[in-house]
MOPAC internal coordinates of N, CA, C and O (Angstrom, degrees):
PM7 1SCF
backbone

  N    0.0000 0     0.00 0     0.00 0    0    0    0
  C    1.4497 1     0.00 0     0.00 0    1    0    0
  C    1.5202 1   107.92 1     0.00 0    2    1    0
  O    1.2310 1   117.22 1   -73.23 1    3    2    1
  N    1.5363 1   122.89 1   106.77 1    3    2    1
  C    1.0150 1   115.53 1   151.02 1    5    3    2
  C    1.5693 1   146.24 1   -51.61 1    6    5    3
  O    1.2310 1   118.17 1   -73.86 1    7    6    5
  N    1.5624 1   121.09 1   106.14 1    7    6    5
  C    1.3004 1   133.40 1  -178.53 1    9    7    6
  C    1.1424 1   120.01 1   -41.65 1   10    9    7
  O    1.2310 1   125.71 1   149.74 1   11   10    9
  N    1.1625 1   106.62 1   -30.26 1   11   10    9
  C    1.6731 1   108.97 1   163.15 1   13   11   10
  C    1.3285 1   157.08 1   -87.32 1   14   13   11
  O    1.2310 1   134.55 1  -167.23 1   15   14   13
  N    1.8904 1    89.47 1    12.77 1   15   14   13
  C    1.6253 1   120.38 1  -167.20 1   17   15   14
  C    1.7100 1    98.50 1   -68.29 1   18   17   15
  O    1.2310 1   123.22 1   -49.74 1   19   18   17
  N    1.3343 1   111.43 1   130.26 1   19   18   17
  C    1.6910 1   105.39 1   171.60 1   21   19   18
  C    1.0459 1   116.11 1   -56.49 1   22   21   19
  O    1.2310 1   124.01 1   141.34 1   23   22   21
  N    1.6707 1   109.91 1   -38.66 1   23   22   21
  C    1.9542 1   105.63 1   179.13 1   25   23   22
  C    1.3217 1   120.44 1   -77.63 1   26   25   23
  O    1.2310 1   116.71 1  -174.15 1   27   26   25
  N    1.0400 1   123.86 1     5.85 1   27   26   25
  C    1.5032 1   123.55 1  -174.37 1   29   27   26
  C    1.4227 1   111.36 1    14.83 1   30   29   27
  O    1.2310 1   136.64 1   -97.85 1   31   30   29
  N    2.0690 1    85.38 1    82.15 1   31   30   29
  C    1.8067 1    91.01 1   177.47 1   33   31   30
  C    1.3603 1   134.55 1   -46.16 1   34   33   31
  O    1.2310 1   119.18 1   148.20 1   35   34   33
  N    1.9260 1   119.17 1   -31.80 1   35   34   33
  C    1.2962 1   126.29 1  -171.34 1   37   35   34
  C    1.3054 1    96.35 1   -80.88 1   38   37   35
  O    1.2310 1   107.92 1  -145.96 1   39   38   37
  N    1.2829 1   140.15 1    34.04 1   39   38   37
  C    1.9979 1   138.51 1   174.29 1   41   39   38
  C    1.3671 1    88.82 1  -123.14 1   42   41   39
  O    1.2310 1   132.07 1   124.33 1   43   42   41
  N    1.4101 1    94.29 1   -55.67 1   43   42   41
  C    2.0710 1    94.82 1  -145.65 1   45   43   42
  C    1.8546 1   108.41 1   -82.49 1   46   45   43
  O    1.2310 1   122.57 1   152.04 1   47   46   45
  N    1.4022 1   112.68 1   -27.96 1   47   46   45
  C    1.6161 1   127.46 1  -171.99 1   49   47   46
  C    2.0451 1    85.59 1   -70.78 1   50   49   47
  O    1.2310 1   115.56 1   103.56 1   51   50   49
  N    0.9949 1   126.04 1   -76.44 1   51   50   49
  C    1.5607 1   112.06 1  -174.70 1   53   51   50
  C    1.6038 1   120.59 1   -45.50 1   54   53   51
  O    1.2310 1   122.06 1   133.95 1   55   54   53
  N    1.6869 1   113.66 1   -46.05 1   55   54   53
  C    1.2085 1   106.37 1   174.17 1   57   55   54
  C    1.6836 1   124.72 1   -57.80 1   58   57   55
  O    1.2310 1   122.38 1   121.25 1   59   58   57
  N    1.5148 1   113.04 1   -58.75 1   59   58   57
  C    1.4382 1   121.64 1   177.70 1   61   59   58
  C    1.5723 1   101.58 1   -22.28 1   62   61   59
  O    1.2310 1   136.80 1   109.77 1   63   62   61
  N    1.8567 1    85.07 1   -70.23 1   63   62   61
  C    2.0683 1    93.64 1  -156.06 1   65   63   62
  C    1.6471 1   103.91 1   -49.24 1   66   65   63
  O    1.2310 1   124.93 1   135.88 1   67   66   65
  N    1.3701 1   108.15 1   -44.12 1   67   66   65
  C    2.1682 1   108.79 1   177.15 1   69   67   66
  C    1.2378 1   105.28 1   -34.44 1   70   69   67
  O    1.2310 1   120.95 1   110.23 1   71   70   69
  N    1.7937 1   115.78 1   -69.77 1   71   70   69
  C    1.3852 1   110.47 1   177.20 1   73   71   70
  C    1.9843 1   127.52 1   -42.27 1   74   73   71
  O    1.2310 1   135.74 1   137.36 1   75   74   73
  N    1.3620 1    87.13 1   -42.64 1   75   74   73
  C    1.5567 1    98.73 1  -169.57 1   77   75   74
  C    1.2814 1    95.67 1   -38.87 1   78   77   75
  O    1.2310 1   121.22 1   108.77 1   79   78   77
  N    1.5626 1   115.26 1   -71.23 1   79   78   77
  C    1.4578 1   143.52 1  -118.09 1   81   79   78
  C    1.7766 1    86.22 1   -95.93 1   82   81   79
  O    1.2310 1   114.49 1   130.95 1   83   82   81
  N    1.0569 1   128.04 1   -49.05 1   83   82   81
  C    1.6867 1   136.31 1   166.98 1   85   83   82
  C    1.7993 1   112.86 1   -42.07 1   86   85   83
  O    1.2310 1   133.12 1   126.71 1   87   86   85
  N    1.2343 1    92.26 1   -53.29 1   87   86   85
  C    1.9511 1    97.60 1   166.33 1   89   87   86
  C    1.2638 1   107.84 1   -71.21 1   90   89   87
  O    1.2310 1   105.26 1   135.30 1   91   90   89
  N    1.2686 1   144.90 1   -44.70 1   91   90   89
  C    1.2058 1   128.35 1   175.68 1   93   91   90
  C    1.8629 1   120.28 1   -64.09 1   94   93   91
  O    1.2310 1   131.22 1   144.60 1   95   94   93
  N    1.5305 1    95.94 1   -35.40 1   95   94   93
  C    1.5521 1    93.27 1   178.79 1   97   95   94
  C    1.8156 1   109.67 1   -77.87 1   98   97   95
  O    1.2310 1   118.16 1   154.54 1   99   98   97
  N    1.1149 1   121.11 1   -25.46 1   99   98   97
  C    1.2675 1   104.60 1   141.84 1  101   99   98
  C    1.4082 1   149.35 1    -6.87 1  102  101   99
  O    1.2310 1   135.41 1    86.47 1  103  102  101
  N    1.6523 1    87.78 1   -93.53 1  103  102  101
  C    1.4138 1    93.28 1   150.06 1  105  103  102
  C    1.2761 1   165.35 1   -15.30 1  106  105  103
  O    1.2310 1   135.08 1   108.50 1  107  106  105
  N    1.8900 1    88.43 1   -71.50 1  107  106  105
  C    1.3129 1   105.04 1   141.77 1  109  107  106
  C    1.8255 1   143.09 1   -43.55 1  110  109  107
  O    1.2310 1   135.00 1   128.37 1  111  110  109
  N    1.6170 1    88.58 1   -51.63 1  111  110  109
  C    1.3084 1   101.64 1  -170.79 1  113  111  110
  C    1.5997 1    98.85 1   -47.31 1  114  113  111
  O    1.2310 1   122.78 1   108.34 1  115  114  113
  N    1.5950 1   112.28 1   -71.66 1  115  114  113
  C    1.3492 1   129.65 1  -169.21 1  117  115  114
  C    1.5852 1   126.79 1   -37.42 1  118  117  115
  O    1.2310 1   129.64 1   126.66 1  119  118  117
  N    1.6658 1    99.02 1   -53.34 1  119  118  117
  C    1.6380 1   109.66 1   173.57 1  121  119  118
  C    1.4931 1   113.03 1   -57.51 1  122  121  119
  O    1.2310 1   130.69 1   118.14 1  123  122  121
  N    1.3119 1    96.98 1   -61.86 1  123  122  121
  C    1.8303 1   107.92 1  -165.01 1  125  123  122
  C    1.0567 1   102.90 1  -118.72 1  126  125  123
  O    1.2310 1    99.03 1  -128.38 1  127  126  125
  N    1.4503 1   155.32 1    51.62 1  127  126  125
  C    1.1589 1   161.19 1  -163.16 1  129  127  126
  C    1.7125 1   105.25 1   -28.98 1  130  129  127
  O    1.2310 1   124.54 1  -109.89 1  131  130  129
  N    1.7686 1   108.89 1    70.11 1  131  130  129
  C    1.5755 1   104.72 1   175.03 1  133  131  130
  C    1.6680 1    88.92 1  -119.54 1  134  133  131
  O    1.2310 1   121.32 1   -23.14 1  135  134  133
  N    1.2706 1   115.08 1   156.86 1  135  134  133
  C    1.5120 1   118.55 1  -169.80 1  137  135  134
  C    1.4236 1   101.46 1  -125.62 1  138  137  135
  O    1.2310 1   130.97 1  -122.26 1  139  138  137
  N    2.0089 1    96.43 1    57.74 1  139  138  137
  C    1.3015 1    96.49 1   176.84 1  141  139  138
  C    1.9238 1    96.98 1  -139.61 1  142  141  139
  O    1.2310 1   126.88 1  -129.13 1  143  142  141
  N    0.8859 1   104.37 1    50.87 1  143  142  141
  C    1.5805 1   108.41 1  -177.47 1  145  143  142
  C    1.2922 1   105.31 1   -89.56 1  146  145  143
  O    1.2310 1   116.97 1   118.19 1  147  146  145
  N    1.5400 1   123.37 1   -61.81 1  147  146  145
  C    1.2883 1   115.92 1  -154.81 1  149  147  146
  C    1.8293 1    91.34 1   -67.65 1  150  149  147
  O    1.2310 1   106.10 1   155.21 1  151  150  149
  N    1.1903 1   143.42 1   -24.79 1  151  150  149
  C    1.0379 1   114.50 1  -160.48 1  153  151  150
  C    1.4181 1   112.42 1  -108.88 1  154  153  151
  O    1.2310 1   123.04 1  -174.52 1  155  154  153
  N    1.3165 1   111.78 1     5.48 1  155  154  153
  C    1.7981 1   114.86 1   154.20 1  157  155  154
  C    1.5427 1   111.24 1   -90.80 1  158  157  155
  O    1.2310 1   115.78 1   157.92 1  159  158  157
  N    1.5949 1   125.62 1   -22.08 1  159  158  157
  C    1.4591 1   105.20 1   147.21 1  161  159  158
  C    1.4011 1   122.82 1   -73.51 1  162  161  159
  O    1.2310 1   117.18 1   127.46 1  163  162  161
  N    0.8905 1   122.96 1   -52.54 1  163  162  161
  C    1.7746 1   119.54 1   160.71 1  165  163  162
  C    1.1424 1   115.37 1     2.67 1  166  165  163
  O    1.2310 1   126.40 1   103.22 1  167  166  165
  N    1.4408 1   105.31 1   -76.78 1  167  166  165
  C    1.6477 1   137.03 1  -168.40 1  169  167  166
  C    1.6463 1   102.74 1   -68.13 1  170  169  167
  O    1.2310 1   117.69 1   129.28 1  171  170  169
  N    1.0411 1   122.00 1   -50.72 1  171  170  169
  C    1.4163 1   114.90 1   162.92 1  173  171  170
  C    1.5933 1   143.64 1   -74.29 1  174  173  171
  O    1.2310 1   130.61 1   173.68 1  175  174  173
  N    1.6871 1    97.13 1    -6.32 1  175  174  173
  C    1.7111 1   110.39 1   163.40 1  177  175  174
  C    1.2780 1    92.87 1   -82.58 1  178  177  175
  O    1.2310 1   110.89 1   164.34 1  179  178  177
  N    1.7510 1   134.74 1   -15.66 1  179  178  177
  C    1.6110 1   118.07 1  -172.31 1  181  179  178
  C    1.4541 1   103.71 1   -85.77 1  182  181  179
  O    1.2310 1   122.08 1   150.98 1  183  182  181
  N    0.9298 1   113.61 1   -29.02 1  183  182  181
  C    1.4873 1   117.62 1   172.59 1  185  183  182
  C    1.2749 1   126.29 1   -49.09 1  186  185  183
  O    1.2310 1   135.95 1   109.44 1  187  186  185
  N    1.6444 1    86.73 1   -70.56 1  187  186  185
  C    1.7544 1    85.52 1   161.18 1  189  187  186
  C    1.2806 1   127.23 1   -49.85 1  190  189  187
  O    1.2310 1   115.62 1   125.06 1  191  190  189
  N    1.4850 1   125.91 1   -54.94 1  191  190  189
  C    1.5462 1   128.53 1  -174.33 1  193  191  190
  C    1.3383 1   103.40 1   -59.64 1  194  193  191
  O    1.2310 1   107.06 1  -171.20 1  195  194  193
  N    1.0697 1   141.70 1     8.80 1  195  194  193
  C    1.6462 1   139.60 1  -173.32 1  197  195  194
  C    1.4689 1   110.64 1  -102.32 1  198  197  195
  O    1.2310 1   131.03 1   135.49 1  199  198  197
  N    1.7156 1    96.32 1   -44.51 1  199  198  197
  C    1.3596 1   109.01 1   175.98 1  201  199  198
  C    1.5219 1   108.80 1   -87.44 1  202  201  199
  O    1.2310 1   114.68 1   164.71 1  203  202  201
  N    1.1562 1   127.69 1   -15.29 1  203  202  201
  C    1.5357 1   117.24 1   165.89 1  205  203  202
  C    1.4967 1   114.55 1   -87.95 1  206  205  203
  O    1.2310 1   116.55 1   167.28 1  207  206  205
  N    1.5749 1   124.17 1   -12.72 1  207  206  205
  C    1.1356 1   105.71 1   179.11 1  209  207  206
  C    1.4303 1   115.84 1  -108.71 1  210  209  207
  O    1.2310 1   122.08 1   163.96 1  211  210  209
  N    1.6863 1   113.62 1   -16.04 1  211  210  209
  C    1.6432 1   103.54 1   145.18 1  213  211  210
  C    1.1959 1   137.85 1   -79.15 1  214  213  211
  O    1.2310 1   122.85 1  -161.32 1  215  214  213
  N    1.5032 1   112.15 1    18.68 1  215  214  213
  C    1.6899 1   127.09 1  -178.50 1  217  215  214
  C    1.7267 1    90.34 1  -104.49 1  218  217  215
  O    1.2310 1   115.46 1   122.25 1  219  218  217
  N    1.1271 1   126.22 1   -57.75 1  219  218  217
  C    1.4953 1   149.06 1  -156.03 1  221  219  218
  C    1.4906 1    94.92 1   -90.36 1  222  221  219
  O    1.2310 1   101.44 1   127.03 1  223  222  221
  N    1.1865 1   151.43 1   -52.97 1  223  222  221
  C    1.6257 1   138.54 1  -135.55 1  225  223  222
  C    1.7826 1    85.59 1  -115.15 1  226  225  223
  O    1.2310 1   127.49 1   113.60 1  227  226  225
  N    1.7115 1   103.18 1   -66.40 1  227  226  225
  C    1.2968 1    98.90 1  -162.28 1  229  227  226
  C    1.7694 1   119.89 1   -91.69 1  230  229  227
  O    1.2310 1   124.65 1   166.52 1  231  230  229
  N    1.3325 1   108.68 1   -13.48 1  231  230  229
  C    1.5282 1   130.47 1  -172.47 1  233  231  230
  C    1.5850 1    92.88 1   -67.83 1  234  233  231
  O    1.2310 1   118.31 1   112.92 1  235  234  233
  N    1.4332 1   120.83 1   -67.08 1  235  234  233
  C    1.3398 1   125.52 1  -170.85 1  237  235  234
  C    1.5110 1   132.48 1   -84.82 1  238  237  235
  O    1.2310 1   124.79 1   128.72 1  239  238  237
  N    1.4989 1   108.41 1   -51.28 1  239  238  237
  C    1.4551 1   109.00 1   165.69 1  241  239  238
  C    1.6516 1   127.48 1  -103.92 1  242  241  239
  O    1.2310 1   124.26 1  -149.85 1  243  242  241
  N    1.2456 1   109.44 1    30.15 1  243  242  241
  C    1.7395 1   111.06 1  -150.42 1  245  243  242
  C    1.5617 1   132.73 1    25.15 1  246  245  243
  O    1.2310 1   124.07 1  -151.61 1  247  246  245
  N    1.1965 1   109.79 1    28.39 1  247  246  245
  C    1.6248 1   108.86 1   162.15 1  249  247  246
  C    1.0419 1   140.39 1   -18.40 1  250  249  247
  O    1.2310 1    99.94 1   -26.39 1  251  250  249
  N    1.4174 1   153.88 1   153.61 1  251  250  249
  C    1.3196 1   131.25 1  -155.98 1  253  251  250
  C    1.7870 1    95.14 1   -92.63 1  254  253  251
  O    1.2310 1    97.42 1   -86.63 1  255  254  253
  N    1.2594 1   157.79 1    93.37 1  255  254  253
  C    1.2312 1   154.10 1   158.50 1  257  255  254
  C    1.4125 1   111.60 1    -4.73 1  258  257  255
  O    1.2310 1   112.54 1   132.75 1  259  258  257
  N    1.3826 1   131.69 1   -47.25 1  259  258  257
  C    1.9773 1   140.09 1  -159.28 1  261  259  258
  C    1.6074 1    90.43 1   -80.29 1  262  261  259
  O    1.2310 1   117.03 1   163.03 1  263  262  261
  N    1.8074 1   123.26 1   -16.97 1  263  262  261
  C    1.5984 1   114.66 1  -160.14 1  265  263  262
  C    1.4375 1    89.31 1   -89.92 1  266  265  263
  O    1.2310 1   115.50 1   110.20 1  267  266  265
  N    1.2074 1   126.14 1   -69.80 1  267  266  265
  C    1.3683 1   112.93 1   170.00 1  269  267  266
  C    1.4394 1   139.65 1   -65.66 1  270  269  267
  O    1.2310 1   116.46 1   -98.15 1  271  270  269
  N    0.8814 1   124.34 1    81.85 1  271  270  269
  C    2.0471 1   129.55 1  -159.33 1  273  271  270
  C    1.4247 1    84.15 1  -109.94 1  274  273  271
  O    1.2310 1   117.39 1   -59.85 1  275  274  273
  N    1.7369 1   122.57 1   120.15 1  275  274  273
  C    1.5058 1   106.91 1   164.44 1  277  275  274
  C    1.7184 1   110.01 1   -99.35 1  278  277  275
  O    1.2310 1   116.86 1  -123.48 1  279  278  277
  N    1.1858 1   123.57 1    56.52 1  279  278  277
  C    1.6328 1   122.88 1  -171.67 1  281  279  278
  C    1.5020 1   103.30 1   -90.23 1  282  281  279
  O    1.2310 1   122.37 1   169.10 1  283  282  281
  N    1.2605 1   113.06 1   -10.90 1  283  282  281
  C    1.7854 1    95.48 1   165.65 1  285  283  282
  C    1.5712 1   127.13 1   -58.48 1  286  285  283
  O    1.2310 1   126.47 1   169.34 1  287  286  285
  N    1.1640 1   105.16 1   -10.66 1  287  286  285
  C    1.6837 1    92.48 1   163.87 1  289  287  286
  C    1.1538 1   148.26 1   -95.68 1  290  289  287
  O    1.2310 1   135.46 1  -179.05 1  291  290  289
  N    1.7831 1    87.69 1     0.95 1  291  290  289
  C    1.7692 1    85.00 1  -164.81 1  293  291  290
  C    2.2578 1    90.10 1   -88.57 1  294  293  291
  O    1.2310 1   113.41 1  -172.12 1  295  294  293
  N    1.2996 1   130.06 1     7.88 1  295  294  293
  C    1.2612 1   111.37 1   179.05 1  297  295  294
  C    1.7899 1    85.35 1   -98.68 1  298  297  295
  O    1.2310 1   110.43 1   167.08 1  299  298  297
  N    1.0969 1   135.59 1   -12.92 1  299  298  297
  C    1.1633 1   133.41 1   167.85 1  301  299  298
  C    1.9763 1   113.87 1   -53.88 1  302  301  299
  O    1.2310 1   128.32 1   113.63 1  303  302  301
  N    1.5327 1   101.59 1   -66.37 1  303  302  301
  C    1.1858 1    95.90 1   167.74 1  305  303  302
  C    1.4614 1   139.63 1   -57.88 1  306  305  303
  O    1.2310 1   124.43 1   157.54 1  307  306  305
  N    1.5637 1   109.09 1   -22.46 1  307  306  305
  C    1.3884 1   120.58 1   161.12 1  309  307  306
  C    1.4128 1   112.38 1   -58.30 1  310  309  307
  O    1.2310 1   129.34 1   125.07 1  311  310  309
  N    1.2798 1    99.61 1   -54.93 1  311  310  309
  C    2.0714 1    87.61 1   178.89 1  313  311  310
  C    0.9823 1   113.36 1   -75.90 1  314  313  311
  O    1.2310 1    99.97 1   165.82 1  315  314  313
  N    1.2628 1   153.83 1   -14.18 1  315  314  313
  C    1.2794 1   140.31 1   149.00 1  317  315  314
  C    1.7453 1   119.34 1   -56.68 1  318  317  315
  O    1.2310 1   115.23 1   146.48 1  319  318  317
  N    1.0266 1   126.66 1   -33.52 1  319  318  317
  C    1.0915 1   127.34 1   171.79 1  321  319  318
  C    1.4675 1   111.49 1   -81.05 1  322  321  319
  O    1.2310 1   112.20 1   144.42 1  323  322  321
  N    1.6960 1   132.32 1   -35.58 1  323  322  321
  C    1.4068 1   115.48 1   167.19 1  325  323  322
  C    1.4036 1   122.55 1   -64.99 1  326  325  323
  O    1.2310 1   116.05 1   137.76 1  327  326  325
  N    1.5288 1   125.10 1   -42.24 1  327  326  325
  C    1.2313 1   117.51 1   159.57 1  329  327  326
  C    1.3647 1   115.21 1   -43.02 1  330  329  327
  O    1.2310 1   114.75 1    97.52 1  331  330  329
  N    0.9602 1   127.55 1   -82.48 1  331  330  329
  C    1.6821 1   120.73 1  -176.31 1  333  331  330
  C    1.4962 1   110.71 1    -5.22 1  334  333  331
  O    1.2310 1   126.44 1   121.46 1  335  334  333
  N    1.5571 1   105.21 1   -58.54 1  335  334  333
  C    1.1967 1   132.99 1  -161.54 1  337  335  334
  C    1.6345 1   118.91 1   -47.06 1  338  337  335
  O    1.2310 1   138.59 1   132.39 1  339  338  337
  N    1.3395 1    81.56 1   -47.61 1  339  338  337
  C    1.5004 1   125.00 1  -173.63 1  341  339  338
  C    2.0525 1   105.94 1   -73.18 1  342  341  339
  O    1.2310 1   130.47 1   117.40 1  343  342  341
  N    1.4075 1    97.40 1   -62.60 1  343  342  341
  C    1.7116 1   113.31 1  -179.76 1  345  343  342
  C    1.5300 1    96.56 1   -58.00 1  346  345  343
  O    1.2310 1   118.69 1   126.00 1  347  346  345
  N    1.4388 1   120.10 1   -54.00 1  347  346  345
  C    1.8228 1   111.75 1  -140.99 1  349  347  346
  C    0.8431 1   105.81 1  -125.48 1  350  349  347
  O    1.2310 1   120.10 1   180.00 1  351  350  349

């Protein structure tokens, strides 16, 4: 990770997905009251990021694949969904 990235991915990549994954459990919560939203979006932003970063990291410049791993979110979406669990 370059120190000199303006976005300072390790701030903004955890915050975004919180928001993401919080609006979707929303959602969830409200329509169908299952307190499993944030972590089937979770699971499906990993999807995507898998396929964008072996399209993007290893597809184009051979990047090392193990440097970018985005699996910090899916224990993210778990705690958002046990609290729920827990609150409602």
């Amino acid at each position: 990770i370059d120190f000199k990235d303006r976005r300072m991915w390790p701030t903004v990549t955890p915050i975004v997905a919180m928001c993401f994954a919080a609006a979707a459990q929303s959602f969830f919560w409200t329509r169908f009251r299952l307190p499993i939203g944030a972590t089937t979006v979770v699971l499906a932003l990993l999807i995507g990021e898998w396929i964008n970063r072996y399209d993007n990291f290893w597809g184009w410049t051979f990047f090392p694949i193990n440097l970018v791993f985005p699996s910090a979110l899916i224990p993210m979406g778990f705690w958002l969904d046990i609290v729920l669990m827990i609150v409602g």
